[in-house]
N, C-alpha and C positions, 0 to 999 in steps of 0.2 A: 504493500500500500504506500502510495506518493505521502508525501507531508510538506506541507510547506507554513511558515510564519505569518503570523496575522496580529492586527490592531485592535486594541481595545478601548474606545473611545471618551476613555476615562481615566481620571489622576489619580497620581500615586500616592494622593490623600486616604483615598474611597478603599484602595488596595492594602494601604496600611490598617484602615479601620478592622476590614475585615480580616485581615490577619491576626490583629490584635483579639481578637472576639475568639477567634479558631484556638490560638496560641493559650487562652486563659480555659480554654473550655476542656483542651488538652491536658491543663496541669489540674486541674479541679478532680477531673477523670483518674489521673496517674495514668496518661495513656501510653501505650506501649509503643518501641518504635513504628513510624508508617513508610508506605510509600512517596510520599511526597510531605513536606515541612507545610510549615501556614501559609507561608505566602504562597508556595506552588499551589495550596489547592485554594486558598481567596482566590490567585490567576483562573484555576480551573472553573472555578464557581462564576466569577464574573463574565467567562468565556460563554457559559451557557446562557447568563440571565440577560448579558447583554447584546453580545451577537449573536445569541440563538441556537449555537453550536448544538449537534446531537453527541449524545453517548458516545454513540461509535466516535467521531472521531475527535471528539474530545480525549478517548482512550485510545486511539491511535498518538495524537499529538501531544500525551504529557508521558506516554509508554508505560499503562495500566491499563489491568481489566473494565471492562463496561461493566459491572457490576460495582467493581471499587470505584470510577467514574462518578456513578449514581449515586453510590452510598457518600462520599463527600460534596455531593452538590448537595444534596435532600439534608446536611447535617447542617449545611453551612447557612440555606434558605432557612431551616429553622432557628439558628441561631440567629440570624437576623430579624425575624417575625418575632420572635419575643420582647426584643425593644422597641419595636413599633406604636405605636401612639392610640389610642380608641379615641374613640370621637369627642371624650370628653376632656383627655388633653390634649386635644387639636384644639378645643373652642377657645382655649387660654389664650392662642395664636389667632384664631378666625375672629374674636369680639374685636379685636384690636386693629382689626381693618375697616377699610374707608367701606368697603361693599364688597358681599362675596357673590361668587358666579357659581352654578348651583349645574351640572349636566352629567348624562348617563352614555355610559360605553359599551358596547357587545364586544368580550372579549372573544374572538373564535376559538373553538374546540374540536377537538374531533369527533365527529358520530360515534354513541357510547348507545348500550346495550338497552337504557333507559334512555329514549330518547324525546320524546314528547316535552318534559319539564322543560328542556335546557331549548327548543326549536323557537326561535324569536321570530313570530309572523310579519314584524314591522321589518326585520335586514334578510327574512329568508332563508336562515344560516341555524343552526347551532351554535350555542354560544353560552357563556356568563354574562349577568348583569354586573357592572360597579359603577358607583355613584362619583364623584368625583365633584371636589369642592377650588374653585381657583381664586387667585385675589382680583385684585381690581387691573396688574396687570398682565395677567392672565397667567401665571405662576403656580404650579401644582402645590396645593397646600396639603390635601388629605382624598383619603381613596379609602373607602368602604370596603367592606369585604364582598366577595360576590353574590349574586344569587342565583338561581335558574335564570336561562332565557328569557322563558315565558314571561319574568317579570315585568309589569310595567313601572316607568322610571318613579311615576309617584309614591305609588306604592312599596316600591323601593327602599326608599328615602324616609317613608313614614317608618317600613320595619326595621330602618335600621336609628331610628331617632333622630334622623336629621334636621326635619322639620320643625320639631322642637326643641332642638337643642338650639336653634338657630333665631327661632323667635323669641324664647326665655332668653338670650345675650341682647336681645331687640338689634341682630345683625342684618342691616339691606342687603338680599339676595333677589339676582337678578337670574331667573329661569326661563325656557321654552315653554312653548307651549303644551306638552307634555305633563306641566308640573299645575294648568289650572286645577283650580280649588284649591292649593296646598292652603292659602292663608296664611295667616300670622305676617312673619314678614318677607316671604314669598313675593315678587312682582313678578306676572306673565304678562306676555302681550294681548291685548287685547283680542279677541276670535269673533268670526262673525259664526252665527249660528241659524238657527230655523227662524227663528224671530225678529232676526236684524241681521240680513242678508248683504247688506250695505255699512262697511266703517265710514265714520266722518273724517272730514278731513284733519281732526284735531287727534281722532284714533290714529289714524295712520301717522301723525307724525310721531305720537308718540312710541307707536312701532318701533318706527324706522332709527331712532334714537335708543328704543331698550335693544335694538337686534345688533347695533353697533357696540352696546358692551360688553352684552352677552357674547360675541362673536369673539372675544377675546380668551373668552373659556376654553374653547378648542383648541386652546395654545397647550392648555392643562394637560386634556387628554392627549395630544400630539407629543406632549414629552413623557406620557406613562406611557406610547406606544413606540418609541426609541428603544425601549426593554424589547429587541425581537423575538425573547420567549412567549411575549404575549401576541405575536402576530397569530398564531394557531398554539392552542396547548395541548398537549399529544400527553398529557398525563391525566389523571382522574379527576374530571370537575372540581370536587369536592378540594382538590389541594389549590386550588385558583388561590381563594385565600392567604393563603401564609406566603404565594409569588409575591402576590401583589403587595402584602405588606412588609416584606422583604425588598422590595424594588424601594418603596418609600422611604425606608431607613436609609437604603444606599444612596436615595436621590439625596433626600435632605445633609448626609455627608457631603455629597458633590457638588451641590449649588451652594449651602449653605447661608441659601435668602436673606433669614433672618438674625442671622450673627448668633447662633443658639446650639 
């Protein structure tokens, strides 16, 4: 089998984080000699979450089994996922914004054996739901954990508390149309419906104004989907979760937004 070098689109901040995290998790254990030290497998780990790399040749290019491959990736994801933030120390960080931008993402997955739950009839696909919170300029603050497909975004958002976490802060969020009725302090645009077929001109400007900062949100999800493990996940739905909050710990090492 060929090998050849490749680039990991991330600093040696993010790489040290995570080695430091491997390294202490290692002496905790008294773990026994491995195949590769912490940095080699932070390298490995990063290799998959953020180029995407498969097994195979993640185990070709550090020269280990695909099972030992696996087993330090899924150790190193989980030790990331446990520093990860819940939504209510994200809000410490979210009240303290000018206005938060509130949108939902289909993570794709691959066709599993249960497939109905996860089948999203709005993108056609199989997939996870995650919710995703950005600031005002358009900066990935906090990401939900997943849910089925099926879900719709508001609903979403209500099971995972966002909705309320967001009005008890009295934080202005700016949502799609997806999120009418949330209320509290939810703003959607404006929708014409059976009754009022026709917006005014003072609806639509207001639109055209909320869709301009809303549009800013998509920066959010375009930087959770830079992780090209999330472009399709080829593992068990149900571990979306601990990616994606694994991804968050790494982002907020590597941008480091808010000086924290």
């Amino acid at each position: 089998m060929l090998s050849y070098p490749a680039a990991i689109p991330l600093s040696t901040r993010t790489l040290n984080h995570l080695a430091d995290r491997i390294r202490l998790h290692r002496q905790q254990r008294r773990s026994r000699w491995r195949r590769l030290d912490p940095g080699r497998q932070a390298l490995l780990a990063l290799a998959h979450l953020r180029n995407g790399d498969t097994y195979t040749r993640l185990a070709a290019g550090f020269e280990i089994g695909v099972a030992t491959a696996w087993r330090y990736v899924q150790e190193a994801i989980a030790l990331l996922a446990a520093a990860a933030e819940d939504l209510a120390a994200a809000m410490r960080r979210i009240q303290r914004l000018a206005h938060a931008i509130l949108d939902g993402t289909l993570i794709p997955i691959d066709r599993v054996r249960s497939q109905k739950p996860y089948y999203s009839g709005k993108h056609r696909r199989h997939g996870v739901n995650v919710q995703v919170i950005a600031d005002a300029a358009g900066r990935l603050v906090w990401a939900s954990p997943a849910l089925p497909g099926t879900a719709h975004d508001l609903s979403a958002a209500r099971t995972h508390g966002i909705i309320d976490a967001l009005t008890s802060q009295d934080v202005m969020t700016f949502a799609d149309k997806g999120y009418q009725g949330a209320r509290g302090s939810v703003r959607t645009p404006f929708k014409r419906h059976r009754y009022r077929p026709k917006l005014s001109r003072r609806q639509k400007a207001v639109n055209r104004a909320h869709a301009r900062i809303r549009a800013r949100g998509e920066r959010a999800i375009a930087t959770l989907k830079t992780w090209k493990v999330l472009a399709k996940l080829r593992c068990c739905p149900r571990r979306a979760s601990v990616i994606v909050q694994a991804i968050l710990v790494l982002h907020g090492v590597e941008t480091n937004c808010y000086g924290e």
